[in-house]
N, C-alpha and C positions, 0 to 999 in steps of 0.2 A: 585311575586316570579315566577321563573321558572316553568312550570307544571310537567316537568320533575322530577326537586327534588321534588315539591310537594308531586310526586307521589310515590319516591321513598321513602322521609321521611312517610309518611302515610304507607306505607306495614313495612317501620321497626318500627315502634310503634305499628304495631298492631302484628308481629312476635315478638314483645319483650314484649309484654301485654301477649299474651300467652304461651310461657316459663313461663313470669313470674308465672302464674297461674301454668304451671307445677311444677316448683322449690315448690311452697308453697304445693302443692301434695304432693311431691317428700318427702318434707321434714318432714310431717304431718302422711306419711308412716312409715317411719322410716324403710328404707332397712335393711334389714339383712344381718349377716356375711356373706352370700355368693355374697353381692356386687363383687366383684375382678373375684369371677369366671365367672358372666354374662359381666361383662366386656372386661374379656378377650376373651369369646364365641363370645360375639358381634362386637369384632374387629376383630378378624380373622374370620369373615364370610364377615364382610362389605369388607376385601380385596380379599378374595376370591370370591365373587359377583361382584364387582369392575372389577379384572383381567378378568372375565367370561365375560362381559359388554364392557371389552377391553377401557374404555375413564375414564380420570380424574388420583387424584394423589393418587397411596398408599396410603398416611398419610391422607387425608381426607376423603377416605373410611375409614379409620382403625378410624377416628377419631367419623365420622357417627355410624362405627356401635357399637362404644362403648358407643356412648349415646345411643342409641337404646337399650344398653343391661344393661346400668342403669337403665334406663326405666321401662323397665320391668320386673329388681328386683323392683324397686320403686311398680308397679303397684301388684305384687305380694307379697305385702307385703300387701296389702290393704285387700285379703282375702284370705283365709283356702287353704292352698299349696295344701290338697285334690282334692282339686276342680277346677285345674288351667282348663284355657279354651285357647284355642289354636286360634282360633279367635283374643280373647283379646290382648295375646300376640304379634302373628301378628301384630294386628292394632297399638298398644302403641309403637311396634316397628318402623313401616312405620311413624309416627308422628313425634317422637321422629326424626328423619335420617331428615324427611322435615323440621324440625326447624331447625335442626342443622347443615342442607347444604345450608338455607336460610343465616344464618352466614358466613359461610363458603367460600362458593362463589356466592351469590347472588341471588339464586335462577336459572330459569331458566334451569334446571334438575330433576325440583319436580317428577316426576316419573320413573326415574332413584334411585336418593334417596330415593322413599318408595320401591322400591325393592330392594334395599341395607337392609332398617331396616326391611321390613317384612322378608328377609332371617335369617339376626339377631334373630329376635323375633321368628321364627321356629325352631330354631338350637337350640335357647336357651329351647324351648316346652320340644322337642324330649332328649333336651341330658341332660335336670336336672329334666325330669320328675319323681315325688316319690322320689327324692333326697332332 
């Protein structure tokens, strides 16, 4: 086999191994009714981070940061809304943006994409905290 593909089948088995394991999180969480709202927080920040960043397309920031902000209702579902951690959030969001820009377009922007989702995942802290 080529090493090329080799290389390139090996990273998307291992970035679809782990989604996978998110989804089954994700789904084990069991988001709350305010899915929609971290959704839509997390997409108009990944384009608004995006535009700040000036490179790539609207739709795949907006697409980034809306899994990022699945995410992190998913992850906040996992414990006591009292006690959200800002970190956490962050991090689940930056995760969330690298998987889902590793689909997206190939990778090759992974730290672009985790500052897409950790803006996400702070916006999303600050603007439903106690909510």
């Amino acid at each position: 086999m080529n090493q090329n593909f080799q290389l390139k089948l090996i990273s998307i088995l291992i970035t679809a191994n782990l989604t996978g394991i998110g989804l089954v999180t994700a789904g084990s969480a069991q988001a709350d009714n305010h899915i929609l709202r971290d959704i839509g927080i997390g997409g108009a920040t990944g384009v608004v981070s995006g535009a700040i960043r000036g490179n790539g397309s609207v739709v795949h920031h907006a697409i980034k940061g809306a899994a990022a902000g699945a995410a992190v209702n998913a992850a906040n579902g996992l414990r006591n809304k009292r006690k959200r951690s800002l970190v956490q959030d962050v991090g689940v969001g930056a995760g969330a943006s690298v998987i889902t820009g590793r689909f997206l377009h190939g990778g090759g922007h992974t730290l672009g994409d985790a500052v897409d989702g950790a803006a996400a995942g702070g916006a999303i802290h600050f603007l439903t905290k106690g909510k």
